[in-house]
N, CA, C and O of each residue as an XYZ file, in Angstrom:
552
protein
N       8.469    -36.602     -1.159
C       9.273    -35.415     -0.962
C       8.408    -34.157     -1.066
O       8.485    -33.313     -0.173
N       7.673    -34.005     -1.998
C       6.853    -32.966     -2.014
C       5.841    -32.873     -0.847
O       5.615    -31.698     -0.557
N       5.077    -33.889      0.006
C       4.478    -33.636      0.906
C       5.347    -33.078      2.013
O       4.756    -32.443      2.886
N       6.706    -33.222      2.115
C       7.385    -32.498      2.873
C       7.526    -30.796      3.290
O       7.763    -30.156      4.315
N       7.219    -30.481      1.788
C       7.174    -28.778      1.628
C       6.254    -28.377      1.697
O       6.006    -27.195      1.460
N       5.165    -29.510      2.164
C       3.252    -29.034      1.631
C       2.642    -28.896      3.324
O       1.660    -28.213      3.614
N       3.597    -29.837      4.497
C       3.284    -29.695      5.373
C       3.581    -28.029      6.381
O       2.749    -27.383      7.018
N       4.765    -27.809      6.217
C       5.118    -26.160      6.628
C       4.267    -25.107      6.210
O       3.962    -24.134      6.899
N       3.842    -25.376      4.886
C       3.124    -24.249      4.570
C       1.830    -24.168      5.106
O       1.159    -23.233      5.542
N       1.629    -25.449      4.960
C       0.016    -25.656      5.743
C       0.159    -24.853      6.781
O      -0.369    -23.748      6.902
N       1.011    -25.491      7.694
C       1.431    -24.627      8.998
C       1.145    -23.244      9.420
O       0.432    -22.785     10.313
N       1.999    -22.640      8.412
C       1.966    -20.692      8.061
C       0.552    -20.578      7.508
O       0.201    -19.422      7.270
N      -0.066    -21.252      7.332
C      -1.585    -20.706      6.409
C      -2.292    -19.620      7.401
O      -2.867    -18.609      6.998
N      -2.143    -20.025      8.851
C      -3.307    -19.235      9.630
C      -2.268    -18.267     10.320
O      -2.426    -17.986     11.508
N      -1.246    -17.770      9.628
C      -0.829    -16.249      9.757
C      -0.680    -15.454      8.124
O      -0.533    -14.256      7.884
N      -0.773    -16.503      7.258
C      -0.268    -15.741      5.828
C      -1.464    -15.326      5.670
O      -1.645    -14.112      5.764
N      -2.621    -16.220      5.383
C      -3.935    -15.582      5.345
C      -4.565    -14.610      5.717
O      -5.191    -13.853      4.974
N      -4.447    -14.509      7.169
C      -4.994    -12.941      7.361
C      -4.013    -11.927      7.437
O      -4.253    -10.753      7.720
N      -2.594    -12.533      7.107
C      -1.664    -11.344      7.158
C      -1.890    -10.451      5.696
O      -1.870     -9.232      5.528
N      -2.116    -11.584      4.700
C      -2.466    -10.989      3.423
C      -3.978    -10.493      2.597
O      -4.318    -10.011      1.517
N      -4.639    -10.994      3.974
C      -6.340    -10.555      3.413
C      -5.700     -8.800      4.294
O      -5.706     -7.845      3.516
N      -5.337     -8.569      5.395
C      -5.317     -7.403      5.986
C      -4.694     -6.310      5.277
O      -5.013     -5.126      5.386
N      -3.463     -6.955      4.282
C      -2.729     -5.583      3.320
C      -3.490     -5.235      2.235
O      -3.502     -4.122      1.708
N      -4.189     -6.291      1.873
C      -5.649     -6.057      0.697
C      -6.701     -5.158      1.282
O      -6.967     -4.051      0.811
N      -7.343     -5.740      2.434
C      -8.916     -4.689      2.750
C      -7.947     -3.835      3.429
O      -7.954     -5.054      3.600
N      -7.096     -3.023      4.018
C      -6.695     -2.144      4.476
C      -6.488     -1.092      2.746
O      -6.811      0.091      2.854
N      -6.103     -1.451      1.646
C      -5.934     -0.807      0.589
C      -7.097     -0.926     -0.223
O      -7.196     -0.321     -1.290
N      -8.428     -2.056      0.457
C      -9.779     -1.091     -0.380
C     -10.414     -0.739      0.820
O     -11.604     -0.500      0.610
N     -10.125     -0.625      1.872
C     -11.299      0.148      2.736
C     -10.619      1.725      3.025
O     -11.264      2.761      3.184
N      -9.235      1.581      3.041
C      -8.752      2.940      3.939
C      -7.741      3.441      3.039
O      -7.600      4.641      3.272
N      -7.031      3.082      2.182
C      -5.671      3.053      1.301
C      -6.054      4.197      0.481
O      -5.262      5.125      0.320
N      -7.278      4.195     -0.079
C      -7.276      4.954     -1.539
C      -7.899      6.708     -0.241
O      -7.696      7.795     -0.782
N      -8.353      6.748      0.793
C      -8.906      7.663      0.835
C      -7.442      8.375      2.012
O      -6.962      7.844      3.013
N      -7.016      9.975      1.234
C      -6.075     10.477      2.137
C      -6.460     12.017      2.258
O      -5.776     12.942      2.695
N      -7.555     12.024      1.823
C      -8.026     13.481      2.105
C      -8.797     13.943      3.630
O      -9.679     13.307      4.205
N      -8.270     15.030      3.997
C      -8.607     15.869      5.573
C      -9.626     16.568      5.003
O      -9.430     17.209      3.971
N     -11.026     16.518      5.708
C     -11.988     17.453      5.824
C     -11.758     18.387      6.845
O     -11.407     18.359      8.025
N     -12.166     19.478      5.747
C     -11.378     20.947      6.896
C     -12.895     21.476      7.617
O     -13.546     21.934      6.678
N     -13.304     21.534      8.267
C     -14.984     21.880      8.815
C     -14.654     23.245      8.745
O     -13.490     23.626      8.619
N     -15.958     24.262      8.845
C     -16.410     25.915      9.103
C     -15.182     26.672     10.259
O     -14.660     27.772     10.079
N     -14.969     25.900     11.239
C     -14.342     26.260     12.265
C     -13.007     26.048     12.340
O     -12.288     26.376     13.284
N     -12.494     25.199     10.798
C     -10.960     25.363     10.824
C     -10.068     23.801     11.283
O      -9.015     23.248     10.964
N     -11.070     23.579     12.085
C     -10.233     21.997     12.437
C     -10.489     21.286     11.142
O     -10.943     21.803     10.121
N     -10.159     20.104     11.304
C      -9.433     18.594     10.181
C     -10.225     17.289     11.339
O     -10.217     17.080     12.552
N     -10.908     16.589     10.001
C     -11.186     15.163     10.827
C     -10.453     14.538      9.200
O     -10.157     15.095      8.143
N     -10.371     12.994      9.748
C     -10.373     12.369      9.063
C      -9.222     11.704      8.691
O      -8.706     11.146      9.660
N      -8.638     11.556      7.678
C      -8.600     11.110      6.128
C      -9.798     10.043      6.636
O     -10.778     10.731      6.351
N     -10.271      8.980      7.124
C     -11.252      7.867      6.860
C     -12.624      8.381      7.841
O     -12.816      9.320      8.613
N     -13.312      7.401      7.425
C     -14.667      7.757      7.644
C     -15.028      6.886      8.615
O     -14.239      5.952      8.760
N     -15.977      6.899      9.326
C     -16.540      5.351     10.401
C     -16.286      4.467      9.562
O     -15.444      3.574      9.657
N     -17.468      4.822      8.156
C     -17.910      3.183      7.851
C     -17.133      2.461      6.919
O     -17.452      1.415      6.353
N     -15.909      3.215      6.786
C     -14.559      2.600      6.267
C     -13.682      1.678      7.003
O     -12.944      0.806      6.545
N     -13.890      2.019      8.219
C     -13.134      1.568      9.689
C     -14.160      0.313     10.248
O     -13.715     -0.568     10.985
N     -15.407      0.339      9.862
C     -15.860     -0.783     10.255
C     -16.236     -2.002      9.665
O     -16.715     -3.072     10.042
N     -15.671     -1.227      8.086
C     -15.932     -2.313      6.579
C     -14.207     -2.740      6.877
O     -13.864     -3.521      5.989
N     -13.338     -2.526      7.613
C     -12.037     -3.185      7.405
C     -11.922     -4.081      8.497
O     -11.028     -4.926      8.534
N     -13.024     -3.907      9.650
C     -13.300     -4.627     10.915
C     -14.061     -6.013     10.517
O     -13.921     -7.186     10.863
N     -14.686     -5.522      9.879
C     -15.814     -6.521      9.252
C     -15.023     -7.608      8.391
O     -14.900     -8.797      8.687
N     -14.470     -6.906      7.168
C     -13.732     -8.054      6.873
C     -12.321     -8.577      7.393
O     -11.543     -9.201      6.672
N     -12.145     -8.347      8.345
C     -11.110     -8.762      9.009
C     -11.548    -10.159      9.450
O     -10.872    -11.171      9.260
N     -13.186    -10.112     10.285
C     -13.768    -11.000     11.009
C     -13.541    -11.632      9.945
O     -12.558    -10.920      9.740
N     -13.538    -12.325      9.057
C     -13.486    -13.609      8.111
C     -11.941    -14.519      8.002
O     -11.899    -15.742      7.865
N     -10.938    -13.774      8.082
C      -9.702    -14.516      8.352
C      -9.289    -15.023      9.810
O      -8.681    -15.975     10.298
N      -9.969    -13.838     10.253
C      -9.813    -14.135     12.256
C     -10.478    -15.536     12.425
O     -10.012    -16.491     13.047
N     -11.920    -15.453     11.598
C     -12.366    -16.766     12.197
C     -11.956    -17.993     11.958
O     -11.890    -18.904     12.784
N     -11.576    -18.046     10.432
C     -10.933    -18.697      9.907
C      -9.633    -19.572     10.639
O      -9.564    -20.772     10.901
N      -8.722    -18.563     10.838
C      -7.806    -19.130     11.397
C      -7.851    -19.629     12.807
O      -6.964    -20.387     13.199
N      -8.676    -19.311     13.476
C      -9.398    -19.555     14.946
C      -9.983    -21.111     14.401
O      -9.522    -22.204     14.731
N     -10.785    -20.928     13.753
C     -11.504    -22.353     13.707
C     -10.351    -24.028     13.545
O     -10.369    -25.256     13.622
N      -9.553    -22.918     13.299
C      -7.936    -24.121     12.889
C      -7.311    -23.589     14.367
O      -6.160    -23.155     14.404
N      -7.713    -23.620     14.952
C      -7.214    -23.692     16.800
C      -5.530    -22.965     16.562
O      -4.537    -23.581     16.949
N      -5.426    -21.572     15.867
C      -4.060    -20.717     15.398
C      -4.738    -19.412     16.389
O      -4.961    -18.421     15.694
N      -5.032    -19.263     17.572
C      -5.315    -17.880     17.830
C      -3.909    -16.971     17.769
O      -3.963    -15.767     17.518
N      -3.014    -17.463     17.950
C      -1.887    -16.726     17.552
C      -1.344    -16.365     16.356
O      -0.660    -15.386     16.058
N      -1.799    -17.420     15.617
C      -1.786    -16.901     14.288
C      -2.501    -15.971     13.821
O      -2.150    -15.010     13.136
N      -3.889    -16.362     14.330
C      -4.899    -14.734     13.483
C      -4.493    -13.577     13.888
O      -4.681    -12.509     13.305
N      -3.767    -13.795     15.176
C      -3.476    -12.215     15.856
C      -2.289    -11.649     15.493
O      -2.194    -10.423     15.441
N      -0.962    -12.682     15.120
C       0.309    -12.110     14.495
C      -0.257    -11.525     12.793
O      -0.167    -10.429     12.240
N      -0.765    -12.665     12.420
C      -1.116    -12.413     11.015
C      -1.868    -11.025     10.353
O      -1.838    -10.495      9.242
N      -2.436    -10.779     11.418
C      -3.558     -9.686     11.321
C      -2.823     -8.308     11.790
O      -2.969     -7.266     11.151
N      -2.117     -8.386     12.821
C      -1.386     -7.213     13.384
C      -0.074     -7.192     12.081
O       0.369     -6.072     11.825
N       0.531     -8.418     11.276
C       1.707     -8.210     10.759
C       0.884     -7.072      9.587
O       0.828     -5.843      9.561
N       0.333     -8.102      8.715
C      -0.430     -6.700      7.874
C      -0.929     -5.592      8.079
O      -0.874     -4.864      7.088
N      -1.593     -4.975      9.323
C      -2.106     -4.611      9.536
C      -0.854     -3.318      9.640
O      -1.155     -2.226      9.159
N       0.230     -3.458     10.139
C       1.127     -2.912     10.870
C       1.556     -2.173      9.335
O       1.462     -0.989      9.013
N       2.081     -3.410      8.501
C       3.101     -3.071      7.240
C       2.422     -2.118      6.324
O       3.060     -1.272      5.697
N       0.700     -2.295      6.215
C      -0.123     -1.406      5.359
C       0.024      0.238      6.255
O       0.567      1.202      5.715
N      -0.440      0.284      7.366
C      -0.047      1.950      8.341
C       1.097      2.343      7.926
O       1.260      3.495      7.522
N       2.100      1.413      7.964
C       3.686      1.926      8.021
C       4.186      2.124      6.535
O       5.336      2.540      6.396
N       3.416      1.860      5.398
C       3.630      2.129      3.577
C       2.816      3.350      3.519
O       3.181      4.435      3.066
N       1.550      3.025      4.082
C       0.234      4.574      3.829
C       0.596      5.600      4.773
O       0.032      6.674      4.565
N       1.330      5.565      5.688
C       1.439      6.502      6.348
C       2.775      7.166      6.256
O       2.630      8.365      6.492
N       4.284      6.791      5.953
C       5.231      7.070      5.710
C       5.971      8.468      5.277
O       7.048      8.945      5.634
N       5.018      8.912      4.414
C       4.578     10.118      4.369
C       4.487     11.319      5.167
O       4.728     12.378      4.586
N       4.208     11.345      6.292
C       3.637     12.095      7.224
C       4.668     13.074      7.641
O       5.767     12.770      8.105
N       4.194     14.360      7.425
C       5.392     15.182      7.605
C       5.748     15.334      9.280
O       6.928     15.343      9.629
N       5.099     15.403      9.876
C       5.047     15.243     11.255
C       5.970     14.456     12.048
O       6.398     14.838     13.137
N       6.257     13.426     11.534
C       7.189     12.239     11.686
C       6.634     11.962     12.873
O       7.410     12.083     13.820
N       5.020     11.471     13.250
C       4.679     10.858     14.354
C       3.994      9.591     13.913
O       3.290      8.983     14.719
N       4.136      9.212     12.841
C       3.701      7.971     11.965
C       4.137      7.004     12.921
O       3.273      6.500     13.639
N       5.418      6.632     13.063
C       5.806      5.625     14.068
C       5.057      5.270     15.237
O       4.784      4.178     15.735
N       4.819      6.324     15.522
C       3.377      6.503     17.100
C       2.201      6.020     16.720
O       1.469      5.491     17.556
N       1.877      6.111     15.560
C       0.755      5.579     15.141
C       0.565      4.198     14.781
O      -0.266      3.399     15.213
N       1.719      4.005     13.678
C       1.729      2.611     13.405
C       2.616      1.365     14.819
O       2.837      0.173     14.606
N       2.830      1.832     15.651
C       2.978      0.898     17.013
C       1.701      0.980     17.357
O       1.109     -0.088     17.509
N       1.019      2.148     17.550
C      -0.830      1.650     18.539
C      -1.420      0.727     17.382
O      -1.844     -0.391     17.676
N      -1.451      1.173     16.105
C      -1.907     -0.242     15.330
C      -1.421     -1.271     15.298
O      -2.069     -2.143     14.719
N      -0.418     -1.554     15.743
C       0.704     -2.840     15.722
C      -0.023     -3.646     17.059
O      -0.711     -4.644     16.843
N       0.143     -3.237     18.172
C      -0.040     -3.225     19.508
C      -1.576     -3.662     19.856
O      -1.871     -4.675     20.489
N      -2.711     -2.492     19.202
C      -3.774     -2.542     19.297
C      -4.475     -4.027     18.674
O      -4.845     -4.975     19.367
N      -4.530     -3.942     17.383
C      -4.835     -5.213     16.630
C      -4.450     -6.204     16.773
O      -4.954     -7.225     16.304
N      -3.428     -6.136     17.482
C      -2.714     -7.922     18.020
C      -3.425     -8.135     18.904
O      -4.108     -9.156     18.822
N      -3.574     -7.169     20.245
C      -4.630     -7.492     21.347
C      -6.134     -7.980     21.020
O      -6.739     -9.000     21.351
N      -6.546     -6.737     20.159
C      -7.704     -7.255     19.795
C      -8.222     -7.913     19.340
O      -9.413     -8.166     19.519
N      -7.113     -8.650     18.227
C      -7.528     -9.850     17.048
C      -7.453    -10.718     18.600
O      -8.400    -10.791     19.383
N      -6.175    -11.296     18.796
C      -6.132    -12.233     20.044
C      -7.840    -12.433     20.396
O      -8.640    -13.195     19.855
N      -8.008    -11.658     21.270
C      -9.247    -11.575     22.178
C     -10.393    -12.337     21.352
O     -10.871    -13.449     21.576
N     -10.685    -11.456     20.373
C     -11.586    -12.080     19.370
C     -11.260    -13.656     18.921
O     -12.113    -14.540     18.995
N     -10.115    -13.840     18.520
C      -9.655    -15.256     17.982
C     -10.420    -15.830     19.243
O     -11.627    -16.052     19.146
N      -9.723    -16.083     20.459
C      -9.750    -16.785     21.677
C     -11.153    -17.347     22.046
O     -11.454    -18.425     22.559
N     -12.213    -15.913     21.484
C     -13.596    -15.979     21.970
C     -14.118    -16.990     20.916
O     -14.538    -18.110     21.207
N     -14.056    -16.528     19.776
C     -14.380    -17.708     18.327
C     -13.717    -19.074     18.616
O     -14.352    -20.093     18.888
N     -12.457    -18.991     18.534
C     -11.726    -21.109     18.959
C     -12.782    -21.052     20.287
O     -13.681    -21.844     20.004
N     -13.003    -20.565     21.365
C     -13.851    -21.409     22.616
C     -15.059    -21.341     21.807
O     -15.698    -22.336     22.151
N     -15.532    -20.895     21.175
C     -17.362    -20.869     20.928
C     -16.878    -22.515     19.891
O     -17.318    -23.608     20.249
N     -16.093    -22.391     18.839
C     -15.907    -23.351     18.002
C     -15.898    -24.627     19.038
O     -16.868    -25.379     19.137
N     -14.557    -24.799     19.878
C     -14.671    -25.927     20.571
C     -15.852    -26.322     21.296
O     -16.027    -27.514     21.547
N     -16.829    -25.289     21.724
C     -17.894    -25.999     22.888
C     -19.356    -26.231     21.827
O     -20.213    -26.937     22.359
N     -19.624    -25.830     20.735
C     -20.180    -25.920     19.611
C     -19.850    -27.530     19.506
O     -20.717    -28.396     19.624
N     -18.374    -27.804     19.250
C     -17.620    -29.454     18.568
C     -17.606    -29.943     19.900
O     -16.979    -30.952     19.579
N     -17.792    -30.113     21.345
C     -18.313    -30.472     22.490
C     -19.415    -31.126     22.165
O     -19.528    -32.349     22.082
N     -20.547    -30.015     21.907
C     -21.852    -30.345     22.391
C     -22.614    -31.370     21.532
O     -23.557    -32.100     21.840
N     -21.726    -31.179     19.982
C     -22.055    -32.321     18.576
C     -21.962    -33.601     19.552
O     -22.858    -34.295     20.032
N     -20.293    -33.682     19.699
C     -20.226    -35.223     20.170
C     -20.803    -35.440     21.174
O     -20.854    -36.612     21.546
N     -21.343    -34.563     21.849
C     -22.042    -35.196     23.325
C     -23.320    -35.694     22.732
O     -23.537    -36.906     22.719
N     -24.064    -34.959     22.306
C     -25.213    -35.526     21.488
C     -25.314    -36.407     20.275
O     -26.277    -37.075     19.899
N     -23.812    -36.235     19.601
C     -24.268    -37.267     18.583
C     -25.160    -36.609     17.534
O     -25.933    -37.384     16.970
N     -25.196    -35.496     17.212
C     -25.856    -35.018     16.367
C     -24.716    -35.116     14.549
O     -25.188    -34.676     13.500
């Protein structure tokens, strides 16, 4: 009976995983920083920095592959866009502007495409990698 409840979850692993590594590194790469740099000339960049945006890219790649290597490209890409979506839409909520919604759909939208793509490219490199073993016998 218990292997009964052990098989579903298995199942959900390659969307819970990166759905829940993404609400974590989204709240240590980008979460804690909400301050606008005002420059000499009056404009605002920011609240995040590049290499905040590419330390949340970076570790993203570790659940993407993950769940790719378990032949889930749909999973890394729901999983990754679900967190990805729910962390914009808590950190951003705020926004007096009320164009948050606009934002957190291009992150919703964006990261699903892109995880996808990426997943797709990792499961084919994985499969022709596990090809070329058994062809050789290595």
């Amino acid at each position: 009976m218990s292997q009964g409840i052990h098989k579903p979850v298995r199942r959900l692993l390659p969307v819970l995983v990166p759905a829940g590594v993404s609400l974590v590194a989204w709240a240590a790469w980008l979460g804690w920083d909400q301050h606008r740099d005002v420059q000499p000339d009056g404009t605002t960049t920011g609240p995040y920095e590049a290499w905040q945006v590419i330390g949340l890219v970076l570790t993203l790649l570790i659940p993407v592959c993950w769940a790719a290597s378990r032949r889930s490209v749909i999973g890394a890409a729901l999983g990754t866009a679900a967190g990805l979506t729910v962390a914009t839409c808590y950190d951003w909520s705020d926004d007096a502007s009320g164009l948050f919604g606009i934002g957190v759909l291009m992150v919703m939208v964006g990261s699903f495409a892109v995880t996808a793509a990426v997943a797709a490219v990792i499961a084919a490199v994985i499969a022709s990698v596990k090809r070329d073993v058994r062809r050789t016998g290595a």
